[in-house]
Structure formats: C-alpha cells, structure tokens
C-alpha positions as CSV (number, residue, x, y, z in Angstrom):
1,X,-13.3,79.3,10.5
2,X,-14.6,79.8,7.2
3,X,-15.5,76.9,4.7
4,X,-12.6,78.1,2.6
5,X,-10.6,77.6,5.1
6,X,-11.8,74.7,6.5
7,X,-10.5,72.7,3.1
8,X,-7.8,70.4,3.4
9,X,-6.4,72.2,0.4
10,X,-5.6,75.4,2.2
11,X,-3.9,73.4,4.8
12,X,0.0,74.5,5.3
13,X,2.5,71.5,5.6
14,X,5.2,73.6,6.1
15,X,7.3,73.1,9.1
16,X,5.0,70.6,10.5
17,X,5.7,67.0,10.7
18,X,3.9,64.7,9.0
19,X,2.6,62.6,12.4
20,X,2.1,65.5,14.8
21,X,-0.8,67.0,13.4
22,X,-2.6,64.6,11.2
23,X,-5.7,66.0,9.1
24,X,-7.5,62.2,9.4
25,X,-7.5,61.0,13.4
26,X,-7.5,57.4,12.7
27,X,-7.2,55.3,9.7
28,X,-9.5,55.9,6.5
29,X,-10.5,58.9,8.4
30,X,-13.1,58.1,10.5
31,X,-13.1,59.0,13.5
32,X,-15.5,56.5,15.3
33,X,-13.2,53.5,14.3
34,X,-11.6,52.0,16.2
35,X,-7.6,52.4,15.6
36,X,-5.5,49.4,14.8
37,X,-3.0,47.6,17.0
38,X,0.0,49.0,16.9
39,X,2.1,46.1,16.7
40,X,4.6,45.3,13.6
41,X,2.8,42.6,11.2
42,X,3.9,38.9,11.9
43,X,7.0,38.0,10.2
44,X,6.1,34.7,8.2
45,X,9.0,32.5,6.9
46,X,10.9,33.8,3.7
47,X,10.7,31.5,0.7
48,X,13.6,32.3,-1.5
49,X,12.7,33.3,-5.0
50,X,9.7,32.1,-6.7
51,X,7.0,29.4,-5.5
52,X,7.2,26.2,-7.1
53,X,5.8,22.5,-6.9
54,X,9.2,21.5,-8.7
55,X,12.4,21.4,-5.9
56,X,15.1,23.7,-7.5
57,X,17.3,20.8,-8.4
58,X,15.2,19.0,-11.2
59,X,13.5,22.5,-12.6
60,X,15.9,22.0,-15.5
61,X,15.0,19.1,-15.9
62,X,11.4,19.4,-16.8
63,X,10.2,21.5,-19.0
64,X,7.2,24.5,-18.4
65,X,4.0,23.3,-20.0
66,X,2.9,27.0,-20.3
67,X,0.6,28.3,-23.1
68,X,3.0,31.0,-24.1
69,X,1.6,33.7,-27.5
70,X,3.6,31.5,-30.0
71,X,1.4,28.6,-28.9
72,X,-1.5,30.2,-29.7
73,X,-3.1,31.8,-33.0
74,X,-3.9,35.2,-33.1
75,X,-3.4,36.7,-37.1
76,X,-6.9,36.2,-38.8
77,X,-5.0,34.9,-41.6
78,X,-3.6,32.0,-39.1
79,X,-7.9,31.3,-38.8
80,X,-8.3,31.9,-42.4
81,X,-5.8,29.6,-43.6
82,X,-6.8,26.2,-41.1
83,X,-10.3,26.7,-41.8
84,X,-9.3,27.1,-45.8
85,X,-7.4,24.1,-45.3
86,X,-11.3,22.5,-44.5
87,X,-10.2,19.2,-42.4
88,X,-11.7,18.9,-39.7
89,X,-12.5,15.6,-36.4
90,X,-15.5,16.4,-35.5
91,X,-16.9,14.8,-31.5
92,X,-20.7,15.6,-29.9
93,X,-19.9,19.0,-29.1
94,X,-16.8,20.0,-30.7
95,X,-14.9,20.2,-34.3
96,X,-11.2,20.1,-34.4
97,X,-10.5,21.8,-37.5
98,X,-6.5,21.7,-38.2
99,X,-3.6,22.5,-41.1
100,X,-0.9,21.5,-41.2
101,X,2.3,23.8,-40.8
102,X,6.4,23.7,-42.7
103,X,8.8,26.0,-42.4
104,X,11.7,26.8,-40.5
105,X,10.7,27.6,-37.2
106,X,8.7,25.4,-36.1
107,X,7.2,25.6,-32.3
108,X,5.0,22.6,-32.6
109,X,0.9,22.8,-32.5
110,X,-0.2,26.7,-32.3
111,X,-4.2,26.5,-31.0
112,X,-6.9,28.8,-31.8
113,X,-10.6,28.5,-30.3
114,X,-14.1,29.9,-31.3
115,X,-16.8,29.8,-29.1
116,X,-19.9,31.2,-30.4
117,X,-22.0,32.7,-28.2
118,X,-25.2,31.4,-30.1
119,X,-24.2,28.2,-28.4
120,X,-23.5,29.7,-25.0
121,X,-24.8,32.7,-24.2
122,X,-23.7,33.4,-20.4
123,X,-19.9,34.2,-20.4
124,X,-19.3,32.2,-17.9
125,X,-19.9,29.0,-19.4
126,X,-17.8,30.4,-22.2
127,X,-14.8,30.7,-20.6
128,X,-15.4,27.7,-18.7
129,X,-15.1,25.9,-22.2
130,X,-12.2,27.8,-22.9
131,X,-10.7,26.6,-20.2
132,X,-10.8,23.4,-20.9
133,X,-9.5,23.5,-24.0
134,X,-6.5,25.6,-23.1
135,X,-5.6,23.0,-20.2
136,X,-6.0,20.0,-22.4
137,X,-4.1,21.6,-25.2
138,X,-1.0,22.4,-22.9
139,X,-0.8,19.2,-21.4
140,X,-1.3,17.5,-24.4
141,X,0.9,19.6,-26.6
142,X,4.2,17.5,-26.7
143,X,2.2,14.7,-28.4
144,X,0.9,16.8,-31.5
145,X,1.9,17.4,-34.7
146,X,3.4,20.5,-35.9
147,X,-0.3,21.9,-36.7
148,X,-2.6,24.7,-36.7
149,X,-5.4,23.7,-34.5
150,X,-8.7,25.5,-33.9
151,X,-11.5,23.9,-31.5
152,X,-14.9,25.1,-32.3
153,X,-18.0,24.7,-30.4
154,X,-20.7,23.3,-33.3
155,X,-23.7,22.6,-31.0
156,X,-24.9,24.3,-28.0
157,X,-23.8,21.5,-25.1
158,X,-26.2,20.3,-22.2
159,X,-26.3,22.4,-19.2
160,X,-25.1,22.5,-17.0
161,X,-21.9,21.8,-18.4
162,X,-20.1,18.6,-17.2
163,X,-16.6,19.3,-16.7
164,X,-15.6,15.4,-17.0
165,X,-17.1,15.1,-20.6
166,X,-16.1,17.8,-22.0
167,X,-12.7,17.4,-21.0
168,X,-13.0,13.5,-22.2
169,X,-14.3,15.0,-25.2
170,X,-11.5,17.4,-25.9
171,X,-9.0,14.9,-25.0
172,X,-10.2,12.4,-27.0
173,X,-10.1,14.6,-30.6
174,X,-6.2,15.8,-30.0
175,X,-5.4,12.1,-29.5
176,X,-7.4,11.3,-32.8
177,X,-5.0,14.5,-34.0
178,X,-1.8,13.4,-33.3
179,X,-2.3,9.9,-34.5
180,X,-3.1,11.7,-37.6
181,X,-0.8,11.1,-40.3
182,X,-0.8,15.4,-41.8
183,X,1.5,14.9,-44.1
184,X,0.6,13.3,-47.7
C-alpha cells in the first residue's frame, strides 16, 4: 500500500456500510483505549419546559428582574448627555453620575458603567465590579426614577475586593438615587 493510498481521503464509501468497516477502531481513534460500555445512557426524569425557581402558577404573577438592552445604555451620546448633565452621589469608591429622562416611552432607569482599568488593572476584578453593579441595579430597579444612571469607579478600591462593601456601597448610592427628587 502506498502512502497515497493509505489516506483516508482515497478511501471509497460506496457500497459499504457505515459500521462494518470503520476507518477509527474505537472512539477518538485510538486504538489502545479502551471502548465504551455499550449500554444506552440513563434516562433522568423529564422536566417539562424550562427550569424555574417560580411554580408555573404564579410566573405571571411576578415579574422577570432581567437586565434586558433597553435597561442598559449603549449610544455614546446616552454617556455624553448624563455626564453633560454633571450631577453626580459620589460614595468611597464609586460616583453615581445620573440625568434625568422625559419622553414617551419610558422603561424606567437605563444603567451605564465605566470601570477604568487605571483603577483595576486585572480583568478579573473588573468584571467582578461589574457584577455587582449589574445585580444591584436589577434588583433595585423598580425603586428608581426614570433616569440615566452611570456608576463609575473614581478610586482604585482595596484589594482584595470585599464583595459585602462594595455591594453595601452600591446599594447605598441608588437608594440615595431614588429618594432623589430629579425633577425641578
């Protein structure tokens, strides 16, 4: 046999089946493992339709607390115009900068974050902060204003980074938010 030959390329599939005369002996093809059992997989219980903590009676009920794209900003001019607005909360590690929003349709508070990485330089930590601030802001988000919120990081916070505080801390600036009175 020549090395031409030899090539699974120049193989012919033609009148053979595909399990008599398999090119790989065993799984992965290789040959000095060992070959799986050959019993079915374990049937597990069906759940019918999606996985939820909610029971499918009071779903409609309560609402999702998601952090859907119209909750967030995204349009530089969205950034431009809160941080034009220049009102801003500021806490030990954070400034809540936010602007407020009129018109027709109106979702409620739209968030927006900026986390330097000056401040932070491993991207971990990053998007640990961000975290944080996403899960406060959806939890939270019934209770604020109809704003344009952006949560900056203004000094580089201790490491490592305490979960608790930070989420105290972020907590503790949307309530100082929404008892804001916006409007003049």
């Amino acid at each position: 046999m020549t090395s031409r030959s030899c090539h699974e390329t120049y193989l012919s599939t033609v009148g053979r089946s595909p399990q008599a005369h398999s090119w790989f002996s065993c799984p992965y093809g290789c040959p000095w493992r060992p070959r799986r059992d050959s019993r079915p997989p374990r049937q597990g219980s069906a759940s019918p339709g999606r996985l939820s903590a909610i029971p499918s009676g009071q779903e409609s009920r309560k609402l999702p607390a998601g952090f859907p794209r119209r909750c967030r900003l995204t349009e530089t001019d969205d950034f431009s115009s809160v941080f034009g607005f220049r009102k801003a909360i500021r806490s030990a590690n954070f400034l809540l900068h936010y602007c407020p929003r009129e018109g027709e349709q109106i979702d409620g508070a739209r968030l927006g974050l900026v986390i330097a990485k000056r401040h932070l330089r491993r991207s971990v930590d990053r998007n640990l902060v961000k975290r944080l601030i996403r899960e406060t802001f959806r939890t939270r988000r019934r209770e604020l204003p109809s704003c344009d919120l952006i949560v900056r990081l203004a000094v580089k916070p201790n490491l490592p980074i305490d979960r608790r505080v930070l989420a105290g801390e972020i907590q503790n600036l949307l309530k100082k938010c929404a008892l804001l009175d916006l409007w003049p």
